[in-house]
Each structure stands twice: as C-alpha cells, then as structure tokens.
C-alpha positions as CSV (number, residue, x, y, z in Angstrom):
1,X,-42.3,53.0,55.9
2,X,-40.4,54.8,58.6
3,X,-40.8,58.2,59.8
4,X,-38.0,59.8,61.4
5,X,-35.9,62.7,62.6
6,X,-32.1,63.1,60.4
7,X,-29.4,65.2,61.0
8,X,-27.8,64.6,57.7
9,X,-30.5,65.9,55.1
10,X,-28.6,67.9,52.8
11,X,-27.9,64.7,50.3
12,X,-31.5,63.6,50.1
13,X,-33.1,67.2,50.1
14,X,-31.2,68.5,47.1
15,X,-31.8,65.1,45.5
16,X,-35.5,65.3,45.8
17,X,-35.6,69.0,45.0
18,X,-33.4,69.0,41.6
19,X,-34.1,69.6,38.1
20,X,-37.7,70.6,39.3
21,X,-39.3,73.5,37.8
22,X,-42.3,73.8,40.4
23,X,-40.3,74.4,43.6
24,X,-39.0,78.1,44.5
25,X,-36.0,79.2,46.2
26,X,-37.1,78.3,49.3
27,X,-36.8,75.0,48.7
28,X,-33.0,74.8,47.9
29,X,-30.6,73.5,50.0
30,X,-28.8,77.1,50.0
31,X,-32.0,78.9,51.4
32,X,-32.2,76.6,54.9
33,X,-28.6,76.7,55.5
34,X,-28.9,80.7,55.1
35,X,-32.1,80.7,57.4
36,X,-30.1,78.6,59.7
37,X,-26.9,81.0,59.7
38,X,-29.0,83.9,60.1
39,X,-31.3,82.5,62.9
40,X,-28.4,80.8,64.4
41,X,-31.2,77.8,64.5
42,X,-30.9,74.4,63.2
43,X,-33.4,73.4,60.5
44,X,-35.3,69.8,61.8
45,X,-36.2,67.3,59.0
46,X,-39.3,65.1,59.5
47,X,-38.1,62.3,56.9
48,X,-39.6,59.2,55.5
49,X,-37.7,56.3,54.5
50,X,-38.2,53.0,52.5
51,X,-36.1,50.1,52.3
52,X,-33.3,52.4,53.6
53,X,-33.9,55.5,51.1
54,X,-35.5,58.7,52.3
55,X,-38.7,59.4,49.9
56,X,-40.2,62.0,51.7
57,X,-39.0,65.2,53.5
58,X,-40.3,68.1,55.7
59,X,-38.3,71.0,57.1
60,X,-39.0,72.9,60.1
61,X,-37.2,75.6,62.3
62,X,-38.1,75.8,66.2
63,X,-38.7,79.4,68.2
64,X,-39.0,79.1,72.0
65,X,-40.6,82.1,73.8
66,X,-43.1,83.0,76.7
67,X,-45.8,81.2,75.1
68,X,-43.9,77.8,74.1
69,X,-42.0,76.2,71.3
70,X,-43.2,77.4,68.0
71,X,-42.4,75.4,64.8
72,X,-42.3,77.1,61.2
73,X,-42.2,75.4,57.8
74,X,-40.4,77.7,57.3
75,X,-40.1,80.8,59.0
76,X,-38.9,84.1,57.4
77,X,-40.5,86.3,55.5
78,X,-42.5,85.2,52.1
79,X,-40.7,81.7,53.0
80,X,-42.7,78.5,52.0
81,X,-42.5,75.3,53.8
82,X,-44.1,71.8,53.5
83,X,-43.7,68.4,51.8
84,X,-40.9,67.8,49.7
85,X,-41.7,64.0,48.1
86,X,-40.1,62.2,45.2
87,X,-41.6,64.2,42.2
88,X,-41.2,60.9,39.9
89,X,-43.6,59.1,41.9
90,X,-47.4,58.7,41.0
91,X,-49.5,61.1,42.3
92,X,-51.6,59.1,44.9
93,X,-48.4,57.6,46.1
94,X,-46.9,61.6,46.6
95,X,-50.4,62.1,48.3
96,X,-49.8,59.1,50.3
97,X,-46.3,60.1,51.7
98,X,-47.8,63.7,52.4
99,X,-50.2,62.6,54.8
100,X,-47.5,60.5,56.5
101,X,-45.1,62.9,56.5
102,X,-47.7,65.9,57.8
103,X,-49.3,63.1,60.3
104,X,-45.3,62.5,61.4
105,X,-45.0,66.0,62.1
106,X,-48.5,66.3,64.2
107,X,-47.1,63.3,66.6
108,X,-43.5,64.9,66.7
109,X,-44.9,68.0,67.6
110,X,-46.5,66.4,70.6
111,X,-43.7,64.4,71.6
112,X,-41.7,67.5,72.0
113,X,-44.5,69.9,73.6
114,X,-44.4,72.0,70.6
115,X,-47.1,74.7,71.6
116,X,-48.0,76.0,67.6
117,X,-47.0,74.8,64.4
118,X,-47.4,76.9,60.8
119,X,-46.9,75.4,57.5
120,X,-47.1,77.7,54.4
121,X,-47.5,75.5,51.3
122,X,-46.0,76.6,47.8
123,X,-48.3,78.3,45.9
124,X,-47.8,75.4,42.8
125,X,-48.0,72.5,45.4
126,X,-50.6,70.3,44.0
127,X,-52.0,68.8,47.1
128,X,-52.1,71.7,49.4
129,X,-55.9,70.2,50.6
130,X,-53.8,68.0,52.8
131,X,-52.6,70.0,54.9
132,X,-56.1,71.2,56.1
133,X,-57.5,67.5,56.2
134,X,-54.6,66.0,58.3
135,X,-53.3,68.9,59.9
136,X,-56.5,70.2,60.8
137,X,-55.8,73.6,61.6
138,X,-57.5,75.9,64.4
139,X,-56.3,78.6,62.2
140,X,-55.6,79.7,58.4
141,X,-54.4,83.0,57.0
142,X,-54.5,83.6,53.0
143,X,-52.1,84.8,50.6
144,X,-52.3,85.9,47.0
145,X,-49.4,84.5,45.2
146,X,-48.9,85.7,41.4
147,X,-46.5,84.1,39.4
148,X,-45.5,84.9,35.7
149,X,-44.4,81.7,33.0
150,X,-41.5,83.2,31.4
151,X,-40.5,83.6,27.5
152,X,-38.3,80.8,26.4
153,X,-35.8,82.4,24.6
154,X,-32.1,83.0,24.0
155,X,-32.5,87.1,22.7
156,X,-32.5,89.4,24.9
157,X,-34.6,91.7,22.5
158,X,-37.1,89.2,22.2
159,X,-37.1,88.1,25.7
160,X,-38.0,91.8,26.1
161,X,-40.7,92.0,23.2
162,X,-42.8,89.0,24.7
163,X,-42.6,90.5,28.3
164,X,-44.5,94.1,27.3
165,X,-46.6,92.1,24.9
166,X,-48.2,90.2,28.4
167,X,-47.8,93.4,30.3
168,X,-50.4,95.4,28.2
169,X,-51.5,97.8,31.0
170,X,-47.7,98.8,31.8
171,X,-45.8,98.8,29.0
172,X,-45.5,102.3,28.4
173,X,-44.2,102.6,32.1
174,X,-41.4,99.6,31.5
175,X,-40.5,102.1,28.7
176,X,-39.9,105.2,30.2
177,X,-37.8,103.2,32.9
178,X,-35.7,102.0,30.4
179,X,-35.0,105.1,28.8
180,X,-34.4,106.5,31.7
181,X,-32.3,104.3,33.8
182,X,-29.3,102.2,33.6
183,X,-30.0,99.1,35.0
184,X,-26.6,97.0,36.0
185,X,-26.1,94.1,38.0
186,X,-23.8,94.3,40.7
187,X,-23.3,91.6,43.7
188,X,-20.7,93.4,45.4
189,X,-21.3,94.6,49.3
190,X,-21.5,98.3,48.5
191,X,-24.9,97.3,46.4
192,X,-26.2,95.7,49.4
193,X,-25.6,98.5,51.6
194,X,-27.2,100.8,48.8
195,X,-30.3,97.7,48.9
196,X,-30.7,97.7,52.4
197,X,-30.7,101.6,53.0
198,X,-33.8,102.2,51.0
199,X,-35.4,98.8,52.1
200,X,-35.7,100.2,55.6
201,X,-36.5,103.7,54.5
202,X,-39.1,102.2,52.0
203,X,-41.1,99.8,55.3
204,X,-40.1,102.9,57.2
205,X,-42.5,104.9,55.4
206,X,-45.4,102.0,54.9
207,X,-45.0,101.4,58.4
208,X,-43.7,97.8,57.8
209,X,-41.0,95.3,59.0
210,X,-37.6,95.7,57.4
211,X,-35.0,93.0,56.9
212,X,-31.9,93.3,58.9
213,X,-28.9,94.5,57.5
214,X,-27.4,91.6,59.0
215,X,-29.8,88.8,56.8
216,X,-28.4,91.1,53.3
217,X,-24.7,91.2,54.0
218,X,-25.4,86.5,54.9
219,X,-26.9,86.6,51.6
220,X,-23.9,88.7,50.2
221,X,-21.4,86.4,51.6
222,X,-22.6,82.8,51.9
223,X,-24.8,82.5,48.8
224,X,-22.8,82.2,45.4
225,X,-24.0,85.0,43.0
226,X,-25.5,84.6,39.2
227,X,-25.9,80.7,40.4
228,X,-28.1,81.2,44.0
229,X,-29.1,84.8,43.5
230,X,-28.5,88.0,41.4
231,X,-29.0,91.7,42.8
232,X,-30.0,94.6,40.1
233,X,-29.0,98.1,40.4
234,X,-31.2,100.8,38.6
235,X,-29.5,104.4,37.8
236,X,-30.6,107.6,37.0
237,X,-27.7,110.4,36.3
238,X,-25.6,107.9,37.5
239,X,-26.8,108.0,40.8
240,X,-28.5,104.3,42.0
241,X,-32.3,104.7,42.7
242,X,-33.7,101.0,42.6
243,X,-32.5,97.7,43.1
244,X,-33.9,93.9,43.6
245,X,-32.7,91.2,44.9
246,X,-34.0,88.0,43.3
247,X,-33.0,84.3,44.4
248,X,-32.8,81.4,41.8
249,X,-33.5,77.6,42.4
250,X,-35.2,75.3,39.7
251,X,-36.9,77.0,37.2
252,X,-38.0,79.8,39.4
253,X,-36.2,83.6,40.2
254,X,-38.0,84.5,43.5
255,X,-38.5,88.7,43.4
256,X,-37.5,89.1,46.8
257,X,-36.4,92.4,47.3
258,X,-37.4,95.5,45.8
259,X,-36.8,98.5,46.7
260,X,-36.4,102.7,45.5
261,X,-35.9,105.7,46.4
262,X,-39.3,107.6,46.9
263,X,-38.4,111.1,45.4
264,X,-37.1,109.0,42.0
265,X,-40.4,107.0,41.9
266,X,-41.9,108.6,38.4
267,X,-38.7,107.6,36.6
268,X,-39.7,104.1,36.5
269,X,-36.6,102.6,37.0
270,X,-37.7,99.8,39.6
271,X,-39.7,98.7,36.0
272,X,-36.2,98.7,34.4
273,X,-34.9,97.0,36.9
274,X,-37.4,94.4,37.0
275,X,-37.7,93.9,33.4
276,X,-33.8,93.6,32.4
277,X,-34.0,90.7,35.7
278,X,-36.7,89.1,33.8
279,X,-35.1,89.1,30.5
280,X,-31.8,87.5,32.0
281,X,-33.8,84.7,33.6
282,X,-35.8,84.1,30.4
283,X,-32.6,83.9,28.5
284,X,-31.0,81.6,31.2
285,X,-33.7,79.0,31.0
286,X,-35.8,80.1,34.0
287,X,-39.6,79.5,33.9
288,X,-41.5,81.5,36.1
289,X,-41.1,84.7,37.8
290,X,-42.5,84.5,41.4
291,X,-43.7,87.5,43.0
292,X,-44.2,86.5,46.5
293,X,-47.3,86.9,48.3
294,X,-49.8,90.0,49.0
295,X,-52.1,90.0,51.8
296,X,-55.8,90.0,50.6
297,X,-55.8,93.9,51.7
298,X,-53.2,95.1,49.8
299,X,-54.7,96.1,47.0
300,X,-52.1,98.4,45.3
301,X,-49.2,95.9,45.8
302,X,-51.5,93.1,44.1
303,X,-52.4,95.6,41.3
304,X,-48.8,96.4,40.8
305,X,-48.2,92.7,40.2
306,X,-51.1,92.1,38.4
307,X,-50.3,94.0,35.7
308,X,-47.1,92.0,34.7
309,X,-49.9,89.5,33.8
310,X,-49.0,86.9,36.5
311,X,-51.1,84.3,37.4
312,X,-53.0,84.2,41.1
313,X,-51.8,81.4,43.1
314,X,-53.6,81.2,46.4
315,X,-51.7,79.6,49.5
316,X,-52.3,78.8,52.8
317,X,-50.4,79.5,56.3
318,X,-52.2,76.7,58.4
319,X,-51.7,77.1,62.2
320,X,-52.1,74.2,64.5
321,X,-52.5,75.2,68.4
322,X,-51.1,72.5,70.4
323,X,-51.5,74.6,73.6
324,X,-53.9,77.3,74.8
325,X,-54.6,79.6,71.9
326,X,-54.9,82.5,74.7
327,X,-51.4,82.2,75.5
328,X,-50.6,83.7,72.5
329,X,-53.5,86.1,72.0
330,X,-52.8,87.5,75.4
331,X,-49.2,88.6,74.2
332,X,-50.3,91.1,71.7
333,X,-48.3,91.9,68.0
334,X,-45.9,93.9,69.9
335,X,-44.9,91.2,72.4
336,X,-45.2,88.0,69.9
337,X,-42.9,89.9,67.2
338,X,-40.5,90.6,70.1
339,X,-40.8,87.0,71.7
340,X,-40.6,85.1,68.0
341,X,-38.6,87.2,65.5
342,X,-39.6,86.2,61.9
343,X,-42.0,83.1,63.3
344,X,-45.4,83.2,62.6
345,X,-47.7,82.8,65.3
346,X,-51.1,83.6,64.9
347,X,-52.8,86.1,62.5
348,X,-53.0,89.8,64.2
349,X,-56.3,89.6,63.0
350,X,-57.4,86.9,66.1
351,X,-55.6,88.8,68.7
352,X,-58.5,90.4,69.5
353,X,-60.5,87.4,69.2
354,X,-60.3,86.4,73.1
C-alpha cells in the first residue's frame, strides 16, 4: 500500500462516498470545492492506493498565520473531516486503512512543518477511537451531535403524521407554525439576502460568529438547488420571518442554517419551516435529518433539538500540536480568529491554560 498526496481526487472521492447513507454533506464532492471557492484554498488529499486504485482518502485544508501552518479536516463551521475508505470492505480492513491513512497524515504533517492539525470525525463514523489512538491528540473538544432517522414514505400527510408522532413534547408548537405560516421554498438570491440578514442579526444578538454574506451568495451560485441543497422560506402575513438552508448528500439533509426574526418568534414558523423541510426529504428518500453539533453548554439549543426526538451522536475535534502549544495560547480568541478565519485552533477553554 502506498500513501500519497493527489491533485486529482474528485474521481475517487465521489466514488468512495456514493450511494452511502452514513456520510453527511460534508463529505460530498460539492461541499470541498465550495470550501475551496470560498477560502480561496485548495483542499490536500492524504490518499491510499493499492495495485494502482485509491482505497482510502483524507481531506484537509491548510491556514498559515503567526503561529504556523494549521491543518483542518475540514475547516468551516459544523464541517466534519476524516477517513473516507471503501465502505464495501470488511471492517478490520476499513480499520486498517484508517490508521494508515491518519498515521500518513501525522508524517505529512511533519514533513511540511505543519504546527497544529484538527480532525472532527462524523458523528456515525464507526471507528472514531482511532483517531485518539494513532493521532494521539494533546487536545480534544466535544460535540453533541443529534440526528433524526427519517419516515420512509411517499405522502406528504403521512411523512407529517409520523414526524409529530416522534416529536411528542412539540407537536402542538409544529402546529401553530403551520397554521400560521406559509412555508415556500425558494432558491432564488433575494431569499438568500432575506437568509443572511437575520442570520447576522440572530448571532448578533447571541453574541456569536455569523457567516459571510459572501459564503451564502457561493452557495447560491455554485451549488445546484433541490439536488446539493434546498433553502425554506417561512411567511407570516406575507411577510418572510424564517428560513433554513439545508444541504443534501447521501441519505442525509444537513440543517445548516436557521434563522428568524426575533419579534415573530411565538408564531412558530421556524417549526413550519423545519417540518415541511423534513417531510420533503422523507418523501425524497432521505434518511436522517442531521442537526449539527451543540457545545456541551448549550443547553437550550440541545433542548430545542432534542425534542424532535433525535438521537445524541457524540464527536470529537482532536488537536494535535506539532509546535509549541503556547504559541497559540499566547495569541488569545481575538487574535487566533483574526489570524485563522473559520480554522480551528485550540479550544478557548485552554487559552488560559498557560
């Protein structure tokens, strides 16, 4: 087996990715060459190869700032990273190629003075222990991933029956969303606008990090709508309140973006919105609803999602200091999100750890 570095990786990645029903949107072909467009960065694939055919992939995107080269699988926000092997494969053989593939990137790192690598492992990735027994990481921050196994159906009605029937603590709410709003879907760049506007004014008002209009309108205009992603638009008196944005790959929709206006909040129609989404992949053949990660703090958010009757899916972001750990502690939050936009460095929680 050889372990290399390719340029042309779109071929083998797709092919090693398709027809799965356990690998997210992050994992699609689409989503790296949007990071890459948006980043103006070019995506890095660890690969292995046997007898001439690549069995074995890993994707990363390289920052350099003050403190170094830092290397993401994958950077962005809520992205997932990691092993991609062929799925058809028996499973100590997949473990086998994992810890070649994550022992390829440890010595690839070091050949190219990479000063801190982060990979975030998919929630349903069924040997995630690796990563902590060969990458050996000085440093780990937890995520609680929730994801919901959709209704197989073809009705709309009944796609809609089986969804309140899991969500026994909401339903009432998903109810007076839908008599209240009209949810449509609309993928034109006016609804991104309208999606990006109260995005900002939402993380505004948590104090959070907002996407850039600038990632939206690369969605809007390099991704290929109802195929690669779908965008939801909830109204009340005719006037659009909510929206999400979710992106599709596999058997998974990815809730990715969801946003509403604060003073229409009681209507429920972010509910509506996030309901009628749900039916639509259920009726398309989609099998899980992802709801992205909460931090272990946020209790509301992870409540919010909870009640849906998802599933917790703990994951990892393991952090491998190549370099002096200090360097990047010394920086601060301010300084590291300035110096690596939308890389993960360290948690915020060790800054202060000296």
């Amino acid at each position: 087996m050889e372990i290399t570095i390719i340029q042309d990786w779109q071929e083998p990645y797709a092919r090693l990715g398709n027809g799965r029903d356990d690998l997210s949107s992050c994992y699609a072909p689409y989503y790296l060459n949007l990071l890459s467009a948006y980043l103006n960065l070019e995506p890095i694939m660890i690969s292995l190869s046997e007898v001439g055919e690549i069995i074995g992939l890993l994707p990363l995107f390289v920052r350099n700032g003050p403190a170094g080269k830092v290397a993401n699988s994958l950077p962005f926000f809520g992205s997932y990273g990691g092993c991609l092997v062929d799925p058809l494969l028996e499973k100590e053989s997949r473990r086998g190629l994992k810890k070649r593939l994550i022992a390829g990137l440890l010595n690839w790192a070091v050949e190219e003075n990479i000063s801190l690598v982060t990979v975030i492992n998919h929630p349903l990735e069924e040997d995630s222990d690796l990563y902590s027994s060969i990458l050996r990481p000085d440093l780990q921050d937890e995520r609680i991933g929730q994801v919901l196994p959709l209704p197989q159906t073809n009705d709309h009605k009944e796609a809609l029956t089986l969804l309140l029937r899991g969500y026994k603590k909401g339903r009432n709410i998903v109810r007076k969303g839908l008599r209240l709003a009209e949810v449509r879907v609309d993928n034109s760049i006016e609804a991104f606008r309208f999606l990006y506007e109260v995005h900002r004014e939402n993380m505004e008002a948590q104090g959070g990090l907002s996407k850039e209009w600038a990632f939206f309108e690369t969605v809007q205009r390099r991704l290929e709508p109802e195929r690669e992603y779908m965008l939801y638009i909830g109204y009340v008196d005719h006037k659009p309140v909510a929206a999400c944005l979710t992106l599709r790959y596999g058997g998974f929709i990815d809730y990715f973006t969801p946003v509403i206006r604060r003073e229409f909040r009681s209507t429920q129609a972010l509910s509506a919105v996030i309901i009628r989404a749900m039916q639509d992949a259920s009726v398309s053949g989609y099998q899980w609803w992802n709801w992205g990660g909460s931090w272990l703090d946020q209790k509301n958010l992870y409540r919010f999602k909870a009640r849906w009757g998802g599933q917790d899916r703990r994951y990892i972001y393991h952090i491998k200091v190549l370099e002096d750990k200090r360097d990047f502690i010394e920086m601060g939050k301010d300084e590291l999100l300035r110096s690596y936009p939308f890389f993960y460095t360290i948690p915020f929680s060790a800054l202060g750890a000296g």
